[in-house]
N, C-alpha and C positions, 0 to 999 in steps of 0.2 A: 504493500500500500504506500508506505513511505519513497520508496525508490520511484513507482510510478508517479509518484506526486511531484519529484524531484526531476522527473525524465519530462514531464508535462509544461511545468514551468521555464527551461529554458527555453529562448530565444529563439522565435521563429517557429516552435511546434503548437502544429494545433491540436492533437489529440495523441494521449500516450496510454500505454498498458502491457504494465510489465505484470507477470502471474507465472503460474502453474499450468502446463498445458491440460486442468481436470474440463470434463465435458461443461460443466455452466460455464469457467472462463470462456473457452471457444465459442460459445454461444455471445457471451456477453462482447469478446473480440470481433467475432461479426459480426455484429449487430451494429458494430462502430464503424463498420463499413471495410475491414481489414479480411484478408484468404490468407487462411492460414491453410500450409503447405500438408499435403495430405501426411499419413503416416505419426504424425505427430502423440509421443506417447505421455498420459499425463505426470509422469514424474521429470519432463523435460519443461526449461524455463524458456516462455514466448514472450518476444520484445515486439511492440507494436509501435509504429513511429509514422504519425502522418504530418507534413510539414510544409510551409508555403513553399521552399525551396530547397539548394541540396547545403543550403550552408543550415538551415533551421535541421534537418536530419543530424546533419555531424555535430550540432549542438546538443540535441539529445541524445547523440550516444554518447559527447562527452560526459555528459549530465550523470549519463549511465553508468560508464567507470567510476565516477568519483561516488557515486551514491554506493557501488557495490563495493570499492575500495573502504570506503568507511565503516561498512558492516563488517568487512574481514578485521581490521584494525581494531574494532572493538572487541571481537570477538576475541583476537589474538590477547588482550590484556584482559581478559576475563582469569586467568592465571598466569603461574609462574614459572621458573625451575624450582625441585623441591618443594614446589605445594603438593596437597595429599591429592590422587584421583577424586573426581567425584563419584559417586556411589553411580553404577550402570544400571540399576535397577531400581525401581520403588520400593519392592522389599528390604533390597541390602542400604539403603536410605532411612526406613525406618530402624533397620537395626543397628544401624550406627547412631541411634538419639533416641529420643523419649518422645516423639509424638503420638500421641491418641487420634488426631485425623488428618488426612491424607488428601489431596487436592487431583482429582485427575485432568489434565486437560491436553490429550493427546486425538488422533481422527479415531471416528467411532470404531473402525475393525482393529481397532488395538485397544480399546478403551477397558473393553470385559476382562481381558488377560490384566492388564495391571490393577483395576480396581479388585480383582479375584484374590492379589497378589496381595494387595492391604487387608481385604476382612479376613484372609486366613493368618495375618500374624498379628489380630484382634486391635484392628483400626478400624473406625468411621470412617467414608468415604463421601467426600463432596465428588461427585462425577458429571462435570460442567461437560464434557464431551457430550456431541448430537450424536445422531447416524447408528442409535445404539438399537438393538431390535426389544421387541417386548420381552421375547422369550429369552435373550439375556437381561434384561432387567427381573425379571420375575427370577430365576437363577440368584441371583446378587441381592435380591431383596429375601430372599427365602436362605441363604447362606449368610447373612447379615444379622436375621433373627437370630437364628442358632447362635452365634455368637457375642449375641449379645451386646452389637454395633449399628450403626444406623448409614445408611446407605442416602445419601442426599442427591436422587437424579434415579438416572442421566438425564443430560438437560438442564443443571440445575444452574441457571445461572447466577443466583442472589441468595448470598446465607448471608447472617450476624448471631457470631458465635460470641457471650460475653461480651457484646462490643468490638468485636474484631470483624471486619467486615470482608469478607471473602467472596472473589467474581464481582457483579456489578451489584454496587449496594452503598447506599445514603451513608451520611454520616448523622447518625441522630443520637438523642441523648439516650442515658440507663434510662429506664425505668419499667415499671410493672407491668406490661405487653406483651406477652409471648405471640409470636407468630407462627404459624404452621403455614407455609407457603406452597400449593399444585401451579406455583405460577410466578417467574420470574418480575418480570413488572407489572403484573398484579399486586406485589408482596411490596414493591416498591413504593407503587401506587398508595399503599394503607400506610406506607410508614411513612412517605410523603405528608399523608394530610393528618396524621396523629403529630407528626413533626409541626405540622401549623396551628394542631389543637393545643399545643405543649404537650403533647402527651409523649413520653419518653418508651422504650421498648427492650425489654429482656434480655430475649432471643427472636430471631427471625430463622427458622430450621426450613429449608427448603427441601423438597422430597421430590420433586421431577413435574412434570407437567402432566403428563401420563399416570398418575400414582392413582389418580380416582377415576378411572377408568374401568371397566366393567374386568378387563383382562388383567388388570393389575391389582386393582379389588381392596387399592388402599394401604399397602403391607407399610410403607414407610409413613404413613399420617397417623397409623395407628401407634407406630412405634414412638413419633414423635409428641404426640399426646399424653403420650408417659411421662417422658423424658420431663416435658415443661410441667406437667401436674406433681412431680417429683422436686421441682428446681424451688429452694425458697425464697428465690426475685420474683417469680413469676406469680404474678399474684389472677390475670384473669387471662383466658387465651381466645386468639383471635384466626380461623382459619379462611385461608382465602385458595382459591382453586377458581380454574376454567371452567367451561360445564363441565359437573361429573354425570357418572352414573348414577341414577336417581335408586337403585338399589343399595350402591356401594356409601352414599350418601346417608341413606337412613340407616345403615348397619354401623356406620361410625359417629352419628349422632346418638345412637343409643351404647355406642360402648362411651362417649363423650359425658353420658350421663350421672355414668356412677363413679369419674375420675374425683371428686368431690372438689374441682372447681370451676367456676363459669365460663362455657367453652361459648362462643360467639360465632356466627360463620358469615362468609363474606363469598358466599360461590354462586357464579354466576349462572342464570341460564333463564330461556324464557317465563316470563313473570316473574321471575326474581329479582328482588335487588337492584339496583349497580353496585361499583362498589364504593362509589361516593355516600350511599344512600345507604349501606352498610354499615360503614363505619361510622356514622351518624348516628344508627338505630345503637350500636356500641358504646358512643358517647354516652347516649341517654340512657341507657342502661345501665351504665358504671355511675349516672351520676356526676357528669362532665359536661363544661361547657360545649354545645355545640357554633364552630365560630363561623363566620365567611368566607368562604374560600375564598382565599385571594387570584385576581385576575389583574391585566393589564393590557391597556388598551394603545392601537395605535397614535402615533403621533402625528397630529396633524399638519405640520410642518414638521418632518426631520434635519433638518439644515446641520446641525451639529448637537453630538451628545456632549462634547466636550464640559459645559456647566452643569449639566444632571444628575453626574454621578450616578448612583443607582437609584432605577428607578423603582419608587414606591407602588406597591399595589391601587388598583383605586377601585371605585364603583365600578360594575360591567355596565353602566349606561352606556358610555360611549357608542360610538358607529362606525363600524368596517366600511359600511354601504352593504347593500345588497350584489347579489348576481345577476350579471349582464344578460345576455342572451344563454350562456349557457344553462342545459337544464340540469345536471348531472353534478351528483355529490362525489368527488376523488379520495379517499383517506390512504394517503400512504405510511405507514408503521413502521416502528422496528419494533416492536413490543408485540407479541402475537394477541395478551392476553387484554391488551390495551385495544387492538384491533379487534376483538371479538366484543367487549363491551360497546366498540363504538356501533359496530354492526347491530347487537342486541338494541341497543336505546335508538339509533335508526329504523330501524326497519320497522318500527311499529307506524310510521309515519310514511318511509318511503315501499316500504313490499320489500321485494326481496331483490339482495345485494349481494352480486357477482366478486367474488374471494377466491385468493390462491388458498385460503382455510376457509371455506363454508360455512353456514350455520346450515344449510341442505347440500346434499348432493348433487340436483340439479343445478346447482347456481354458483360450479368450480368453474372459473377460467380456465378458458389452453391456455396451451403452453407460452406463447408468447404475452400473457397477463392483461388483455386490452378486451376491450368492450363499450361498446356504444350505448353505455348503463352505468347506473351509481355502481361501484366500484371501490371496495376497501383491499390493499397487498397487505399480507407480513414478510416484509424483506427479511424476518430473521427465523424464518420457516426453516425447514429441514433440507426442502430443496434448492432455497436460494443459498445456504452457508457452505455444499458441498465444496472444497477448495480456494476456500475465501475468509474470511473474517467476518464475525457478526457484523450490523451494521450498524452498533451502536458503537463499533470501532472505529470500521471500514462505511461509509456513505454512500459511497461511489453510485450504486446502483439505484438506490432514491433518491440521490440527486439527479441522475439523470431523465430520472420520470419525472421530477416536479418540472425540469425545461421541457418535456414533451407535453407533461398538460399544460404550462402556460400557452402552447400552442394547438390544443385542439379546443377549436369553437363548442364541443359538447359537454368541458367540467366548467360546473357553474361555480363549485365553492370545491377548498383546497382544502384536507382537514390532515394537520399532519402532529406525530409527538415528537418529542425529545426529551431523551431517560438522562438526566445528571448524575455523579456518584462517581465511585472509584471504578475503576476499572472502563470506566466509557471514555469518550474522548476527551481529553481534557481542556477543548475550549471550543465548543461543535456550536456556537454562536453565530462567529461572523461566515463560518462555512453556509452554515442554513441560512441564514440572513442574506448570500448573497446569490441564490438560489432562490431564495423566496422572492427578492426582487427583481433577480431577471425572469422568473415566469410572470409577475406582476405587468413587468414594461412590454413582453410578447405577447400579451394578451390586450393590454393597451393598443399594440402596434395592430393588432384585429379587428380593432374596433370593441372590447369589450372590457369589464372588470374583471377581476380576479380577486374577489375576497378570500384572503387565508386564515385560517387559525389553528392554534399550537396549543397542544396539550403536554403543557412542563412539568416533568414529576421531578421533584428534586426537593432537599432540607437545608435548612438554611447552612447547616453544617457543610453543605457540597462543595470540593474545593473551588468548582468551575461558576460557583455563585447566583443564586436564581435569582435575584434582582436585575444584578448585570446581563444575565442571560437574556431575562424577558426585555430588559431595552434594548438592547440589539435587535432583538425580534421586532420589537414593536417600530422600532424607528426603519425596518425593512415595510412596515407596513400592515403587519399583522395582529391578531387577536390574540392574548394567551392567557391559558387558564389551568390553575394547578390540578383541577377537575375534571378530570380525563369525559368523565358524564358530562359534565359542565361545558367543555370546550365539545363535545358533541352537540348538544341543545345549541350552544350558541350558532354552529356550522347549520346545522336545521334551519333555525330563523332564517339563515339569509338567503337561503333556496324560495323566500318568499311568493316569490313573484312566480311560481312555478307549482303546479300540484302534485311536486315529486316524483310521480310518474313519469315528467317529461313531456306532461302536456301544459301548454301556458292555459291560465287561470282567467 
């Protein structure tokens, strides 16, 4: 990602892409309008170089040298002579120290072998790796029990263990929250807005996305609802999950019942919830203010932030404007489980919305993710990350769709997130920001609007700072709202002029 970024930016190149010859790159390289030479195997490295002329080419191969020079050079002073080997294995890793849990993040057909490697010399496993099959997961969850460990995934991208925050995950305060997470920025999503309630949190135990799932049937939520009913911080617990199986659901709300303390759930699925509206019903449960979620609204002249500093939340009165001509709601995600709420609190207004992850079967995208219909991607799907970086790392690929919706006359409103915290980019602002406003000015240049809005999960604790963050957004022009629900309804409203179907009103 770095090197292409590097290869892109010198002189005279219009379009760069250096990768992994795996099947999505090739897809994604063509698509940029590059032939890549047949035979091509994917463990070989593809440089894409398109350039106004032959001196912008030679700039980015120099571009290239020096970016790959620099990787080797670092790499090289990662040790010494007479330092010790590092450990070649996970196992022989843990046996040389005292760790209790184990971090996997390697491609999913190697993932089951080393996470196997950890529960059998009685470690926890965070297992952040995709790609992983059920029937290994059910294996690792069922060898996990026996041992008396807890197996967090696969998939699992956001834990907080004690306050230590591991994969992608807020920096929020202690306090008495336990979370049980089926769901990466779902979990984030809750700690986000208890982060704005004050309300501090335990643990955040992430157990895979898959875990409530009819075939997986819970083994690590159930294991995890021990864990925090056992812990003496944790004083009420709060579970959040994708849709489950509404069997698997009621079998762990009644084992939920006799842990002897107030288990909460925050799981999505038709007539349920959101999870803004969850955590809410938790406030008042516990007896806690419920506050405003804080929004922020565009700038009406951005001429310079330079005197603003950061900008304060305000009322959602303000005005994006409405959508132009087009009739179609866009939501592009990195967060799957962010993407499925936006879908659920839509669709009761718009019918049914075209997904690389469906809420119906009928209504999956091809391959190519397009459609002449409202339209929500998760770019951090299983089959977009084959060979790539999540894209709450790597952008690249929704960015490139927000410039092709600035340019189709059919997305009327732009509905997009951005996940703050450790492990995500560490200042994915002025990148989105400048993206949001060239789809803004290409849709201008068609004659039409483009109202966008952003749904910011992040605590105030975030290195990459959500005040800051939201001005930059908003001085691109956009709507933002720490309420993933919230920044949904808002995107609704401005499909106004439109009776979501696509037929004008």
């Amino acid at each position: 990602m770095q090197v292409s970024r590097q290869v892109a930016s010198a002189s005279g190149v219009e379009a760069a892409q250096v990768a992994m010859a795996t099947e999505l790159n090739l897809e994604v390289i063509g698509g940029m309008g590059f032939v890549v030479p047949d035979g091509v195997q994917p463990n070989e490295l593809v440089v894409a170089i398109r350039a106004t002329d032959d001196e912008g080419v030679a700039n980015g191969l120099s571009a290239l040298d020096s970016a790959l020079a620099a990787l080797k050079s670092a790499g090289s002073r990662s040790g010494g002579f007479g330092d010790a080997p590092a450990p070649r294995t996970l196992g022989r890793a843990i046996a040389a120290g005292e760790a209790n849990l184990a971090l996997v993040s390697v491609p999913g057909q190697y993932a089951t072998i080393e996470a196997f490697d950890a529960i059998n010399r009685g470690v926890s496993v965070m297992l952040f790796s995709d790609n992983v099959s059920v029937e290994d997961e059910v294996r690792l969850k069922d060898a996990a029990a026996a041992s008396d460990v807890l197996v967090m995934g696969p998939d699992c991208g956001t834990a907080v263990v004690a306050g230590v925050a591991l994969g992608f995950a807020n920096v929020v305060e202690r306090g008495p929250v336990g979370i049980v997470a089926a769901s990466g920025t779902g979990g984030q999503q809750v700690m986000a807005l208890l982060d704005a309630a004050g309300v501090g949190v335990s643990h955040c135990l992430g157990v895979g996305g898959r875990d409530l799932s009819a075939a997986v049937g819970g083994r690590s939520t159930r294991q995890a609802l021990a864990a925090l009913a056992a812990d003496s911080a944790t004083e009420s617990i709060l579970v959040v999950s994708k849709p489950p199986a509404l069997e698997v659901l009621a079998d762990l709300e009644g084992y939920a019942a006799g842990l002897g303390k107030p288990v909460h759930w925050a799981t999505l699925g038709a007539g349920r919830p959101d999870l803004t509206a969850a955590v809410e019903a938790f406030l008042s449960a516990t007896g806690l203010a419920v506050p405003t979620w804080p929004s922020w609204q565009p700038i009406p002249n951005p001429a310079s932030l330079k005197d603003r500093g950061d900008q304060e939340p305000h009322d959602p009165s303000g005005s994006v404007g409405s959508a132009g001509e087009g009739r179609y709601l866009r939501g592009l995600f990195c967060g799957g489980t962010l993407a499925d709420e936006a879908m659920l609190v839509a669709s009761g207004e718009l019918g049914g919305i075209r997904s690389n992850i469906p809420l119906a079967p009928e209504l999956a995208l091809d391959g190519d993710l397009r459609a002449d219909d409202h339209v929500v991607i998760d770019f951090g799907d299983d089959g977009l990350t084959r060979g790539r970086a999540h894209p709450m790392i790597d952008p690249t690929l929704r960015l490139e769709r927000i410039a092709a919706e600035g340019n189709d006359p059919h997305c009327g409103v732009l509905l997009l997130d951005l996940v703050l915290g450790h492990g995500a980019h560490p200042d994915p602002g002025p990148e989105l920001a400048d993206a949001i406003r060239g789809a803004r000015e290409a849709a201008r240049s068609g004659g039409r609007e483009l109202p966008v809005v952003v749904s910011l999960t992040g605590a105030q604790g975030d290195p990459q700072g959500v005040s800051a963050t939201a001005a930059t957004l908003t001085a691109a022009g956009a709507s933002v709202h720490l309420s993933n629900a919230e920044a949904t309804r808002a995107a609704l409203s401005l499909l106004s002029g439109t009776d979501h179907t696509g037929e004008s009103r």
